[in-house]
mmCIF entry with sequence, helices, sheets and N, C-alpha, C, O atoms, coordinates in Angstrom:
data_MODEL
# 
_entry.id   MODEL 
# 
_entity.id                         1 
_entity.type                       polymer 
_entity.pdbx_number_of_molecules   1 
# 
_entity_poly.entity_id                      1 
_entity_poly.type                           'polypeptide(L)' 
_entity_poly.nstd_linkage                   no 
_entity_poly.nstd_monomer                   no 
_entity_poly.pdbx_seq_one_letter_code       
;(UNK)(UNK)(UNK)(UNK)(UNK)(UNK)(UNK)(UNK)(UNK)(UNK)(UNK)(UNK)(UNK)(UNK)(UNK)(UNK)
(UNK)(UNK)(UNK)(UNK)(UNK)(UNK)(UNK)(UNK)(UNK)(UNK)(UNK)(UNK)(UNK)(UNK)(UNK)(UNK)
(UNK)(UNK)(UNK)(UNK)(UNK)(UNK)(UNK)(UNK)(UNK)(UNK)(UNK)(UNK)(UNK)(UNK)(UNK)(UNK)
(UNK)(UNK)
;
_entity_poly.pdbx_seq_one_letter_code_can   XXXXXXXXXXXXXXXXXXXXXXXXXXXXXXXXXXXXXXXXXXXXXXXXXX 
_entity_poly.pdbx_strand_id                 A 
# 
loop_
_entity_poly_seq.entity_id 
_entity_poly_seq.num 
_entity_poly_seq.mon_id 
_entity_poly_seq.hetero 
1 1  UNK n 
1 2  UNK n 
1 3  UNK n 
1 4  UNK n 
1 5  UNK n 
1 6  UNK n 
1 7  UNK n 
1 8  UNK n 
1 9  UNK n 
1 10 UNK n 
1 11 UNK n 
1 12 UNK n 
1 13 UNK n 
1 14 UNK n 
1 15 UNK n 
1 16 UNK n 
1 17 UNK n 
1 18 UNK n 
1 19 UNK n 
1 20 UNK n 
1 21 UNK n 
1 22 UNK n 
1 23 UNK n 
1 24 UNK n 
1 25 UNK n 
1 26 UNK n 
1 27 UNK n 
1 28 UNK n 
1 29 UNK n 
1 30 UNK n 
1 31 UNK n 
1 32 UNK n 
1 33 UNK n 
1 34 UNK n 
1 35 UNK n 
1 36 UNK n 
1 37 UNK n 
1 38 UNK n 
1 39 UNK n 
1 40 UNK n 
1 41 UNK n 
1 42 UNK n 
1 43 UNK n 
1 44 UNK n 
1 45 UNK n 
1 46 UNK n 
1 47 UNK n 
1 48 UNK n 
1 49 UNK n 
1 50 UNK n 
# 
_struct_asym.id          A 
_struct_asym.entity_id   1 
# 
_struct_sheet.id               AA1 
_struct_sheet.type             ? 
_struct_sheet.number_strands   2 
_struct_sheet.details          ? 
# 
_struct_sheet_order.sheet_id     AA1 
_struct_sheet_order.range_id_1   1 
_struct_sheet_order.range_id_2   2 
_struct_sheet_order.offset       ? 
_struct_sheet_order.sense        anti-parallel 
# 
loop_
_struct_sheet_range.sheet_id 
_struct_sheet_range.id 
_struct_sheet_range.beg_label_comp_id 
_struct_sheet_range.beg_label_asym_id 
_struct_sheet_range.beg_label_seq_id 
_struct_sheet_range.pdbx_beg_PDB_ins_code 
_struct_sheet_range.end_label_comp_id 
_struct_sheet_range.end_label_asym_id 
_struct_sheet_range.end_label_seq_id 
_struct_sheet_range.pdbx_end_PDB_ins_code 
_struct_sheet_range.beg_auth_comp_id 
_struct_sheet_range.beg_auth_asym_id 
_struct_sheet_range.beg_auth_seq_id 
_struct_sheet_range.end_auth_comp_id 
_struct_sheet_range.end_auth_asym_id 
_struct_sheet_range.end_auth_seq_id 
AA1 1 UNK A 12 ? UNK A 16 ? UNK A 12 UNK A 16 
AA1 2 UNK A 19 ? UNK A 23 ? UNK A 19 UNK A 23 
# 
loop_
_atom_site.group_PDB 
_atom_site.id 
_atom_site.type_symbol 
_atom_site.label_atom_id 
_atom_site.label_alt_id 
_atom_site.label_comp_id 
_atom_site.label_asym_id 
_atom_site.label_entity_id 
_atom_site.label_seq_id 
_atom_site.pdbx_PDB_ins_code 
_atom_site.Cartn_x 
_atom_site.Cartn_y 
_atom_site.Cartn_z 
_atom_site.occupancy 
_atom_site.B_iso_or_equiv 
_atom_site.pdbx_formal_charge 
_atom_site.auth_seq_id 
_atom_site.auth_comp_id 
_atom_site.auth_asym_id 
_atom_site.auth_atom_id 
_atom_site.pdbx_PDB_model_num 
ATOM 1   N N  . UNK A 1 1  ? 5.640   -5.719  -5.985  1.00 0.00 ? 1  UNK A N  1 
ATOM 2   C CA . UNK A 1 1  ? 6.404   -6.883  -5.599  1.00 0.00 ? 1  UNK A CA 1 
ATOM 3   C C  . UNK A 1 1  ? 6.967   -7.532  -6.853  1.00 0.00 ? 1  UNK A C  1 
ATOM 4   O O  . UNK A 1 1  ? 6.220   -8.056  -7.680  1.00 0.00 ? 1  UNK A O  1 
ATOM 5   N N  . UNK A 1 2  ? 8.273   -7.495  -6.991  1.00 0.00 ? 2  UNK A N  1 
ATOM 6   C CA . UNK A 1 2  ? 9.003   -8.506  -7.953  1.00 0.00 ? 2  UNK A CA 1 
ATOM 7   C C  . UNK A 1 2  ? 8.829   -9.825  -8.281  1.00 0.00 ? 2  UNK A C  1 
ATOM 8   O O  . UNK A 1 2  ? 8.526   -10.151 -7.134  1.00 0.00 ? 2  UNK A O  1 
ATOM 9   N N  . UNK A 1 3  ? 8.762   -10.918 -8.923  1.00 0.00 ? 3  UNK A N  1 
ATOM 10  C CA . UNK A 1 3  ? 8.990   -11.749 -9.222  1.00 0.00 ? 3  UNK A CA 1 
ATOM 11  C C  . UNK A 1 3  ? 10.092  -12.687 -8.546  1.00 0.00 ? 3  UNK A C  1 
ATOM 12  O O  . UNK A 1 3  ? 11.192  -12.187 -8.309  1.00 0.00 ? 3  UNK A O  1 
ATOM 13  N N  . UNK A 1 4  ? 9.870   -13.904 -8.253  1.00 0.00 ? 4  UNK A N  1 
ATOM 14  C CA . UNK A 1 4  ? 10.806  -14.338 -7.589  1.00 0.00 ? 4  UNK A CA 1 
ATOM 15  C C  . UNK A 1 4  ? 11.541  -15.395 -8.528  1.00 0.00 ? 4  UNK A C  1 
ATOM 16  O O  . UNK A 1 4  ? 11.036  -16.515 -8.596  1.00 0.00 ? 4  UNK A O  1 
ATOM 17  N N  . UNK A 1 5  ? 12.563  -15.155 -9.175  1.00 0.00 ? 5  UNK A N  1 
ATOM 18  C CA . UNK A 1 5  ? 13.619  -15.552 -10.379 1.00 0.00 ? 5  UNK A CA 1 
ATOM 19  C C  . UNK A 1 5  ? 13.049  -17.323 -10.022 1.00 0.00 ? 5  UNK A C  1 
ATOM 20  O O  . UNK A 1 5  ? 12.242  -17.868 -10.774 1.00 0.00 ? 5  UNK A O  1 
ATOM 21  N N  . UNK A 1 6  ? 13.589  -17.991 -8.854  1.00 0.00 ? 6  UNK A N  1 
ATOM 22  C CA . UNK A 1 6  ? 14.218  -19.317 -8.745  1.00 0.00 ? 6  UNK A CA 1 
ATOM 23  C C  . UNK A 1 6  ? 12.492  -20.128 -8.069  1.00 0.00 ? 6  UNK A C  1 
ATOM 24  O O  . UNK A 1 6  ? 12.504  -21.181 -7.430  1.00 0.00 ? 6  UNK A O  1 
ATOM 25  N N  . UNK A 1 7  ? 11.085  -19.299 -8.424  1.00 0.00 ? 7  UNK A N  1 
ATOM 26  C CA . UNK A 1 7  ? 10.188  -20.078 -8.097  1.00 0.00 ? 7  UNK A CA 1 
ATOM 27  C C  . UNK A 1 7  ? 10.107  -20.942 -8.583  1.00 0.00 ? 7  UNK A C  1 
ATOM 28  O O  . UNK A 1 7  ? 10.620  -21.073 -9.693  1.00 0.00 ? 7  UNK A O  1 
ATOM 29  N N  . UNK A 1 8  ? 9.208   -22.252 -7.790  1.00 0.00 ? 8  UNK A N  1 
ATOM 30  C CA . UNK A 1 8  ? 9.049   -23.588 -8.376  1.00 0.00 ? 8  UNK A CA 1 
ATOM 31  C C  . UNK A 1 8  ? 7.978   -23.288 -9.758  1.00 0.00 ? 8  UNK A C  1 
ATOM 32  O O  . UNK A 1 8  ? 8.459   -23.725 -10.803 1.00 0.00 ? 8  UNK A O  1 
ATOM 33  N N  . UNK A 1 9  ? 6.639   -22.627 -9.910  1.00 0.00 ? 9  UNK A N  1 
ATOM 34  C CA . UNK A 1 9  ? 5.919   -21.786 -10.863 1.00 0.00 ? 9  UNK A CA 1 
ATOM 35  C C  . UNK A 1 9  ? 6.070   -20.623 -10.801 1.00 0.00 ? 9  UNK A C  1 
ATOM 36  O O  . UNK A 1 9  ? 5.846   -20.036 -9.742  1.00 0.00 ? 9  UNK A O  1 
ATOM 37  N N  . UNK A 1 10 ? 6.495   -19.958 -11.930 1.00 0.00 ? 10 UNK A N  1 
ATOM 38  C CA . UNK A 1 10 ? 6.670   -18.913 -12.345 1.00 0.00 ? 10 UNK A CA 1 
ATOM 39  C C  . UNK A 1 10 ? 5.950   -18.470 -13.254 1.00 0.00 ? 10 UNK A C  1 
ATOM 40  O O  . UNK A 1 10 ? 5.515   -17.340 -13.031 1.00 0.00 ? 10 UNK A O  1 
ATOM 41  N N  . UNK A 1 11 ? 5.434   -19.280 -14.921 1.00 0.00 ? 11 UNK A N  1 
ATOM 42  C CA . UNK A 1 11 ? 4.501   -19.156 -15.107 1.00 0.00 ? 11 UNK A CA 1 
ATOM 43  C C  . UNK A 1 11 ? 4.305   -19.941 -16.098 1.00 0.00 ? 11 UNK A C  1 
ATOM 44  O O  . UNK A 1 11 ? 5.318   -20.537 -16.464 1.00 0.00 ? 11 UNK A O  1 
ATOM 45  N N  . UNK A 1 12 ? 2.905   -20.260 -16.939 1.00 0.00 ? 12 UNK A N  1 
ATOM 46  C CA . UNK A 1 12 ? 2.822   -21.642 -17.722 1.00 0.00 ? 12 UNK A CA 1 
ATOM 47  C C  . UNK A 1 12 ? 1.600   -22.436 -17.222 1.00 0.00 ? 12 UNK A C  1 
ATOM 48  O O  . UNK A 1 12 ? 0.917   -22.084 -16.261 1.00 0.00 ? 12 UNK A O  1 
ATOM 49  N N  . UNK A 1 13 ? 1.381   -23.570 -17.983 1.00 0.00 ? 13 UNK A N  1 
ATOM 50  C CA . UNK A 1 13 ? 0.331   -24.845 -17.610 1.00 0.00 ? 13 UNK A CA 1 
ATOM 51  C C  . UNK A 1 13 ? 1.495   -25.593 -16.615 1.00 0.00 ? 13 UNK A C  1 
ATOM 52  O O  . UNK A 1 13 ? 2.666   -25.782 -16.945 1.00 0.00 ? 13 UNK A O  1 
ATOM 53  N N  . UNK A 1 14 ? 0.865   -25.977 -15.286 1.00 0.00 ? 14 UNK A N  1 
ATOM 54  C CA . UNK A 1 14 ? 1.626   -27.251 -14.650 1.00 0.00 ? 14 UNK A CA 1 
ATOM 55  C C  . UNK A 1 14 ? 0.385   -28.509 -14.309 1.00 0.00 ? 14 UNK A C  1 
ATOM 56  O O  . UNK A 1 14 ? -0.815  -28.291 -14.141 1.00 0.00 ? 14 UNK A O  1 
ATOM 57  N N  . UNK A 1 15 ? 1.120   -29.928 -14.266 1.00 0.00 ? 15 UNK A N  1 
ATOM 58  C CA . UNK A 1 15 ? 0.289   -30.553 -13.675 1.00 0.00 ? 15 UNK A CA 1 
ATOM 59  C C  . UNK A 1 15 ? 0.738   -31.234 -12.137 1.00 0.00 ? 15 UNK A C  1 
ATOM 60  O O  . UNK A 1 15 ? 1.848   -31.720 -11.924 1.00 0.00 ? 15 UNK A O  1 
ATOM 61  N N  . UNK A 1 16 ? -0.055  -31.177 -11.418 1.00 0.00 ? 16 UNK A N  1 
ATOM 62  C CA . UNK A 1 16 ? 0.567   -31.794 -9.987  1.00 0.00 ? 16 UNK A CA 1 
ATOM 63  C C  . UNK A 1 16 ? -0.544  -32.451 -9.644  1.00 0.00 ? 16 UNK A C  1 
ATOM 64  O O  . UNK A 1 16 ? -1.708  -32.070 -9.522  1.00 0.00 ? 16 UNK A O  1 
ATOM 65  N N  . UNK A 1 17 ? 0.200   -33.949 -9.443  1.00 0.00 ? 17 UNK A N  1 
ATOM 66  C CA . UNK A 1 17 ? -1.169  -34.553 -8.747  1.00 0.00 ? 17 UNK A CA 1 
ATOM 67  C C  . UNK A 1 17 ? -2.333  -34.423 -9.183  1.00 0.00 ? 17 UNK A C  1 
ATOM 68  O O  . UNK A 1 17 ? -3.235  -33.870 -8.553  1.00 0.00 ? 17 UNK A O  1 
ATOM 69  N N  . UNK A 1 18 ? -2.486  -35.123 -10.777 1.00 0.00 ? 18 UNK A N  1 
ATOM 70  C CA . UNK A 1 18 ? -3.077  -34.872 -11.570 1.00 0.00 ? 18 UNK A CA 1 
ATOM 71  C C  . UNK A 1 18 ? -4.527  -33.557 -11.777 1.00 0.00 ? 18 UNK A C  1 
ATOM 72  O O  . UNK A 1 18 ? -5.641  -33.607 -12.300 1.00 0.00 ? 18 UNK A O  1 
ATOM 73  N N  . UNK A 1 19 ? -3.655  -32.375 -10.974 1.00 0.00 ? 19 UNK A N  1 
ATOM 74  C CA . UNK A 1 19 ? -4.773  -31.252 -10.939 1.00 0.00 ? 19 UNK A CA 1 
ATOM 75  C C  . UNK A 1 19 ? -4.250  -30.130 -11.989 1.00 0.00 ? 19 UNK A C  1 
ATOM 76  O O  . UNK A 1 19 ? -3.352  -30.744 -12.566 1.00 0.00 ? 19 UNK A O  1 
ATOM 77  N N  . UNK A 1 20 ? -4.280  -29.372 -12.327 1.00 0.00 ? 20 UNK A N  1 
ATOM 78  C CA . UNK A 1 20 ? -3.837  -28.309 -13.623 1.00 0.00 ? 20 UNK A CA 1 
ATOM 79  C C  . UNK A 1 20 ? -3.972  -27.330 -12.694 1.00 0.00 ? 20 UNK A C  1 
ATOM 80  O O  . UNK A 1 20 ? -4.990  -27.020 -12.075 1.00 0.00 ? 20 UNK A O  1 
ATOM 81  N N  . UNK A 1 21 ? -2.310  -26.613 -12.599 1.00 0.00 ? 21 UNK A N  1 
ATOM 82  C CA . UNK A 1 21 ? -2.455  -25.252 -12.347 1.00 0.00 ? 21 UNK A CA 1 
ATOM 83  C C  . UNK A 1 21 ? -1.634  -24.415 -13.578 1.00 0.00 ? 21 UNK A C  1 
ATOM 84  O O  . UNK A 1 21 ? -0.657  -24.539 -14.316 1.00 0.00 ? 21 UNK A O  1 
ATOM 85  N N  . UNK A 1 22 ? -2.810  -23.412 -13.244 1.00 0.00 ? 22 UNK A N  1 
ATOM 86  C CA . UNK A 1 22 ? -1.872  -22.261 -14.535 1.00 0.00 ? 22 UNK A CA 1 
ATOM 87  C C  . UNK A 1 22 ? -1.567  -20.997 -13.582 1.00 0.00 ? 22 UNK A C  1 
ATOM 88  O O  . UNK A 1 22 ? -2.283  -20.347 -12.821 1.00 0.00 ? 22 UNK A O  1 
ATOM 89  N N  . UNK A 1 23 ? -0.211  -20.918 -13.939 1.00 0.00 ? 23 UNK A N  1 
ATOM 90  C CA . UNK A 1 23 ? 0.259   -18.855 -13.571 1.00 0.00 ? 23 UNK A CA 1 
ATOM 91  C C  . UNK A 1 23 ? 0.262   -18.615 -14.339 1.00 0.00 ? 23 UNK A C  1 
ATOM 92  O O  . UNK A 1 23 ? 0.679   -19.339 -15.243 1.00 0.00 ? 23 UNK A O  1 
ATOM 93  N N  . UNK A 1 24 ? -0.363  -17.019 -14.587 1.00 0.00 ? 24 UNK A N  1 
ATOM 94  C CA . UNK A 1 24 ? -0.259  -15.868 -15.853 1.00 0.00 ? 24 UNK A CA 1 
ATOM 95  C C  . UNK A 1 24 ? 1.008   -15.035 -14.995 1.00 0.00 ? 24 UNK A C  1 
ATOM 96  O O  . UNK A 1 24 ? 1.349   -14.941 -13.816 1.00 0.00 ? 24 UNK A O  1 
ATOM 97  N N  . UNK A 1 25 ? 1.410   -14.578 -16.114 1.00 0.00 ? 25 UNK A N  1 
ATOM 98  C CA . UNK A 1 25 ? 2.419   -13.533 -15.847 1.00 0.00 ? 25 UNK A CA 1 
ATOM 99  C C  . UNK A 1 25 ? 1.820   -12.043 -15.674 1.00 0.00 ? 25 UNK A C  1 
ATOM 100 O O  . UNK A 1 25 ? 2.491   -11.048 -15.400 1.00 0.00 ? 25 UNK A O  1 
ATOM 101 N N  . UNK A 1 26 ? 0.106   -12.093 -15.939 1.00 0.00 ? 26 UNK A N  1 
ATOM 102 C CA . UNK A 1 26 ? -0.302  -10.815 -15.042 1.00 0.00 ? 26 UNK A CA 1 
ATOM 103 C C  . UNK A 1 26 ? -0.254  -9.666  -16.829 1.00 0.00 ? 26 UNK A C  1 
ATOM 104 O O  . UNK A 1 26 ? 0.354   -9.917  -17.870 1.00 0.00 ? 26 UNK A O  1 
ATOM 105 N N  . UNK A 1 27 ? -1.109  -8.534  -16.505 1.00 0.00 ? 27 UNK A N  1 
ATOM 106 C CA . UNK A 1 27 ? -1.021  -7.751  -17.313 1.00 0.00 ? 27 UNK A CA 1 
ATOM 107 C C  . UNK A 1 27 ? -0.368  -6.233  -16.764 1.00 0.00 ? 27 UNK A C  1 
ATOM 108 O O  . UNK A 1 27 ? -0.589  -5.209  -17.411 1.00 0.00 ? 27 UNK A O  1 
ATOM 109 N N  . UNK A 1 28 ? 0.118   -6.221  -16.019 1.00 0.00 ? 28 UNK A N  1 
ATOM 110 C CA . UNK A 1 28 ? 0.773   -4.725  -15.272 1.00 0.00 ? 28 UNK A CA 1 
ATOM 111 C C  . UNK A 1 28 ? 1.775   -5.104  -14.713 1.00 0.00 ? 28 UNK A C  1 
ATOM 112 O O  . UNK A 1 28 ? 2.250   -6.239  -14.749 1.00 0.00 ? 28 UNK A O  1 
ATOM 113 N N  . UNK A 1 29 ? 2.390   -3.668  -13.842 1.00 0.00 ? 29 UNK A N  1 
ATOM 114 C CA . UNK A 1 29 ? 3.011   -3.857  -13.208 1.00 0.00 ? 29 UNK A CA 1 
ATOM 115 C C  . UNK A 1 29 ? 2.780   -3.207  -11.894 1.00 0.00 ? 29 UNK A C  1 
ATOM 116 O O  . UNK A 1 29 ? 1.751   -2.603  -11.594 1.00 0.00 ? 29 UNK A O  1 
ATOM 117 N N  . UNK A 1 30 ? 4.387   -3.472  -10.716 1.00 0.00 ? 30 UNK A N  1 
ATOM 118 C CA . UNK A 1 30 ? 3.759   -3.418  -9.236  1.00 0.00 ? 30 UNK A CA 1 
ATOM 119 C C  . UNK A 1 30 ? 4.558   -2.347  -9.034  1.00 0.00 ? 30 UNK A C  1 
ATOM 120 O O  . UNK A 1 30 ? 4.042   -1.237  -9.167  1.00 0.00 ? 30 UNK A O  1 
ATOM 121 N N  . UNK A 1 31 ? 5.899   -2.440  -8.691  1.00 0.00 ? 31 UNK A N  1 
ATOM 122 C CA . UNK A 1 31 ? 6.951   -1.550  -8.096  1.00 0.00 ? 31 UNK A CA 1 
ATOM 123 C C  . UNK A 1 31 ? 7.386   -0.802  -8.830  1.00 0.00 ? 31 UNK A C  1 
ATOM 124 O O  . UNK A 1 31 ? 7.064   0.352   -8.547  1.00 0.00 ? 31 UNK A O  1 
ATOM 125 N N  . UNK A 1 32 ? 8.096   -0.914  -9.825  1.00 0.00 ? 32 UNK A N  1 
ATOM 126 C CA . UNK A 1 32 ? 8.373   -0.244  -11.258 1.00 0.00 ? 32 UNK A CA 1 
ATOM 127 C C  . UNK A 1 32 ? 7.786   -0.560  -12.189 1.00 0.00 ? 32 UNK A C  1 
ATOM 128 O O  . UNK A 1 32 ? 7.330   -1.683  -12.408 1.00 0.00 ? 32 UNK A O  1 
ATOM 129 N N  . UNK A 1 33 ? 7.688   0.713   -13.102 1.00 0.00 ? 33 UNK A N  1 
ATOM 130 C CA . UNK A 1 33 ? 6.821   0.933   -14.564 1.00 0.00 ? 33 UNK A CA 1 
ATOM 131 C C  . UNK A 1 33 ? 7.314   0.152   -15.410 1.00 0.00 ? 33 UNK A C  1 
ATOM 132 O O  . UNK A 1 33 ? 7.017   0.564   -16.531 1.00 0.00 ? 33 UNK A O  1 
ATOM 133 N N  . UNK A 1 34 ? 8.135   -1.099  -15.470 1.00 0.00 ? 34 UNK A N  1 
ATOM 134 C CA . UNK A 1 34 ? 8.301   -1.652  -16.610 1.00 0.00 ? 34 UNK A CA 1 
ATOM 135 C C  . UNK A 1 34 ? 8.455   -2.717  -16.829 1.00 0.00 ? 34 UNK A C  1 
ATOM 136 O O  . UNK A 1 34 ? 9.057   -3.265  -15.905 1.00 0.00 ? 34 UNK A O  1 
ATOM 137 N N  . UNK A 1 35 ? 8.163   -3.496  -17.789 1.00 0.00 ? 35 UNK A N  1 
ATOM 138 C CA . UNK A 1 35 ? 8.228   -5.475  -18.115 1.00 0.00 ? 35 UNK A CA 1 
ATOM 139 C C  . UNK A 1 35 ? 9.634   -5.135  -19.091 1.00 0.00 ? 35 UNK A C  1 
ATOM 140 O O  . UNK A 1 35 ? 9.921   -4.454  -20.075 1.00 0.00 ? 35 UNK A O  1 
ATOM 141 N N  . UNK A 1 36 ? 10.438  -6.287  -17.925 1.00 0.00 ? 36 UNK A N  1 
ATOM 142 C CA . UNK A 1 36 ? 11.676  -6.564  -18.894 1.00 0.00 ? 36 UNK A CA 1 
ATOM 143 C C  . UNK A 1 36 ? 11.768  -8.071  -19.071 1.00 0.00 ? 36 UNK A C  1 
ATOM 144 O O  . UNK A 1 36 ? 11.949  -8.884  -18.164 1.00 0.00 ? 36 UNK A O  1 
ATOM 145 N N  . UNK A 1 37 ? 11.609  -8.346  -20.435 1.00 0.00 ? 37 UNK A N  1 
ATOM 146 C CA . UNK A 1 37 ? 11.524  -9.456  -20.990 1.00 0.00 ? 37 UNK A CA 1 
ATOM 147 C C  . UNK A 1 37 ? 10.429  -10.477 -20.468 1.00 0.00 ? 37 UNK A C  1 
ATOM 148 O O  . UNK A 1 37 ? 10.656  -11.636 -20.120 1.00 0.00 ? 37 UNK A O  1 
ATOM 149 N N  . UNK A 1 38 ? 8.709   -9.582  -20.478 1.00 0.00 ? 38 UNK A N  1 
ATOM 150 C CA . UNK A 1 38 ? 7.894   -10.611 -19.651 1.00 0.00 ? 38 UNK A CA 1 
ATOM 151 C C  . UNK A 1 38 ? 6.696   -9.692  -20.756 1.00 0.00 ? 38 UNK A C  1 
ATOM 152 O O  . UNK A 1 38 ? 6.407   -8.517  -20.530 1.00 0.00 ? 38 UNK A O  1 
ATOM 153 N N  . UNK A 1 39 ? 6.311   -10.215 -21.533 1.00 0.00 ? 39 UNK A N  1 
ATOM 154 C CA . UNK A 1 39 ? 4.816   -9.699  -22.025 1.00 0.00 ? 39 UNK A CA 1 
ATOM 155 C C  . UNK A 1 39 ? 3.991   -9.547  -21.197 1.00 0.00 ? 39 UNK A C  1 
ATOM 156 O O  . UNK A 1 39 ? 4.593   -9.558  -20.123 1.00 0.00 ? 39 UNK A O  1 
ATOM 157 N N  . UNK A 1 40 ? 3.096   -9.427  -21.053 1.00 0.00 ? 40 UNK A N  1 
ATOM 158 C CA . UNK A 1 40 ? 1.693   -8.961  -20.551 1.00 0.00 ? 40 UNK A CA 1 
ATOM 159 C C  . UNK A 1 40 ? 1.065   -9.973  -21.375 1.00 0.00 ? 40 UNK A C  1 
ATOM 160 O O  . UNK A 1 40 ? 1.321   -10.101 -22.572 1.00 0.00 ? 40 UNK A O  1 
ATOM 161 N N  . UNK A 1 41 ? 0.010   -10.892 -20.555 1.00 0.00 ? 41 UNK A N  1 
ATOM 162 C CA . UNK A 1 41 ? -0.821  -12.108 -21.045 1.00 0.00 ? 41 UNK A CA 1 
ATOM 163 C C  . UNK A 1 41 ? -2.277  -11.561 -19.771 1.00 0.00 ? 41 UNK A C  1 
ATOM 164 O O  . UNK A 1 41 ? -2.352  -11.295 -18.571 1.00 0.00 ? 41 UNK A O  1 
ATOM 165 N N  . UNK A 1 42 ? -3.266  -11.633 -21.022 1.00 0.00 ? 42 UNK A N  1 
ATOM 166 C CA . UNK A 1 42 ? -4.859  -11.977 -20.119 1.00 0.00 ? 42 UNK A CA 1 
ATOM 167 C C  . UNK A 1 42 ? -5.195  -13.455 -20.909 1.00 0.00 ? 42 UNK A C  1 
ATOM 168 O O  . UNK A 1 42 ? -5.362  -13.790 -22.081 1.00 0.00 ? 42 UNK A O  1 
ATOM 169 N N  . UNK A 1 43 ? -5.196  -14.042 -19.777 1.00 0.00 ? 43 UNK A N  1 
ATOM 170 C CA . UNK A 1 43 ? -5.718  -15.767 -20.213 1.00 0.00 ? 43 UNK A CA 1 
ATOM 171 C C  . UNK A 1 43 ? -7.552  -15.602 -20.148 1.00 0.00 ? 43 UNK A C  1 
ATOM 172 O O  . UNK A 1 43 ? -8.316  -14.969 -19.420 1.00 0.00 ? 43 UNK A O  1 
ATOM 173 N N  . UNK A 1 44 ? -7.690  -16.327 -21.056 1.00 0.00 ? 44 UNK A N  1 
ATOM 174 C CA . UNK A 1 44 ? -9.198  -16.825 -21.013 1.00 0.00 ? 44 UNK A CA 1 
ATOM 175 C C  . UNK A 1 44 ? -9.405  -18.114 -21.230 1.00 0.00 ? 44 UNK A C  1 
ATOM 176 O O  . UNK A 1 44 ? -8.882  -18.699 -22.179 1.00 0.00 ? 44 UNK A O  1 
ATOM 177 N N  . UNK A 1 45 ? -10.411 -18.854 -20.130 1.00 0.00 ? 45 UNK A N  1 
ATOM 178 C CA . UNK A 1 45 ? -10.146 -20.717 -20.200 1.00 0.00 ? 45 UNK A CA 1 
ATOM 179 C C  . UNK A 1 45 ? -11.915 -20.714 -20.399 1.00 0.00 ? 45 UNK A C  1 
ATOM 180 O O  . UNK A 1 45 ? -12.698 -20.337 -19.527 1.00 0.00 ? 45 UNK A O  1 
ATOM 181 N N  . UNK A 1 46 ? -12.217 -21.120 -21.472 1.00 0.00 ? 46 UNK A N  1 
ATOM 182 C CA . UNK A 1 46 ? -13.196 -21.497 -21.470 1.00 0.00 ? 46 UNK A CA 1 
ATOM 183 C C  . UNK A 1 46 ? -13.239 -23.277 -21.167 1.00 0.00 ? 46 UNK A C  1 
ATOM 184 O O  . UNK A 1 46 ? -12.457 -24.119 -21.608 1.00 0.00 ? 46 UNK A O  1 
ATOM 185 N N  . UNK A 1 47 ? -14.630 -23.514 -20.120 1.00 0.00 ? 47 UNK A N  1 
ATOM 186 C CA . UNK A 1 47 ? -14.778 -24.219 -19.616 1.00 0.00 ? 47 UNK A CA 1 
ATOM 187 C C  . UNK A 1 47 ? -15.822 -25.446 -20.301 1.00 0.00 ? 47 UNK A C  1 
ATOM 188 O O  . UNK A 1 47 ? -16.684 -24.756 -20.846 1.00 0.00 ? 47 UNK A O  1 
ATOM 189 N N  . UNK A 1 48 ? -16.039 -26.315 -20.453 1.00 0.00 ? 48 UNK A N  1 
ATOM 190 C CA . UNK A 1 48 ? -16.865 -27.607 -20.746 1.00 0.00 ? 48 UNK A CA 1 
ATOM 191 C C  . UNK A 1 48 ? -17.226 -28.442 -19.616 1.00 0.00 ? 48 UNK A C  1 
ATOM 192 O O  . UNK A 1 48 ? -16.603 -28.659 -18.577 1.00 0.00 ? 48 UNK A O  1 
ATOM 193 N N  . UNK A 1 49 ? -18.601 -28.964 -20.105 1.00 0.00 ? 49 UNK A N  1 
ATOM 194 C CA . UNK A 1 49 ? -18.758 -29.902 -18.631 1.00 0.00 ? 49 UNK A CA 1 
ATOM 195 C C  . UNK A 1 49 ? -18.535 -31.175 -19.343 1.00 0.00 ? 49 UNK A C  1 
ATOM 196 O O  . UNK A 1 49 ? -19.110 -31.289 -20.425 1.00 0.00 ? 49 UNK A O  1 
ATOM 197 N N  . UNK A 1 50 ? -17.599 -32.423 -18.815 1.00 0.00 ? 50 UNK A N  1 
ATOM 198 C CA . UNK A 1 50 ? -16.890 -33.146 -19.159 1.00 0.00 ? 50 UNK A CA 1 
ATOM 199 C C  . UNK A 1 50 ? -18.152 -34.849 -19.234 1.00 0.00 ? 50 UNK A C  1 
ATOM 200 O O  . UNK A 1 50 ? -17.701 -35.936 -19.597 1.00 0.00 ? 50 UNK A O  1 
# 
């Protein structure tokens, strides 16, 4: 499945309603063998208790 160009997240830190969402852009691919103009990111969030 492709990417959808005109999503509201696509990918990045967002905040909504003061909650934190993150999209990764994923490390593979789905339909075709290739990333055009999209690195490959593995996020790691280390966590704290506040």
């Amino acid at each position: 499945m492709l990417s959808e160009p005109l999503a509201q997240f696509r990918d990045g830190l967002y905040q909504i309603d003061g909650r934190r969402l993150y999209v990764t852009r994923g490390i593979g691919t789905s339909f075709l063998p290739l990333r055009f103009l999209c690195r490959p990111e593995v996020v790691v969030f280390h966590l704290t208790r506040g």
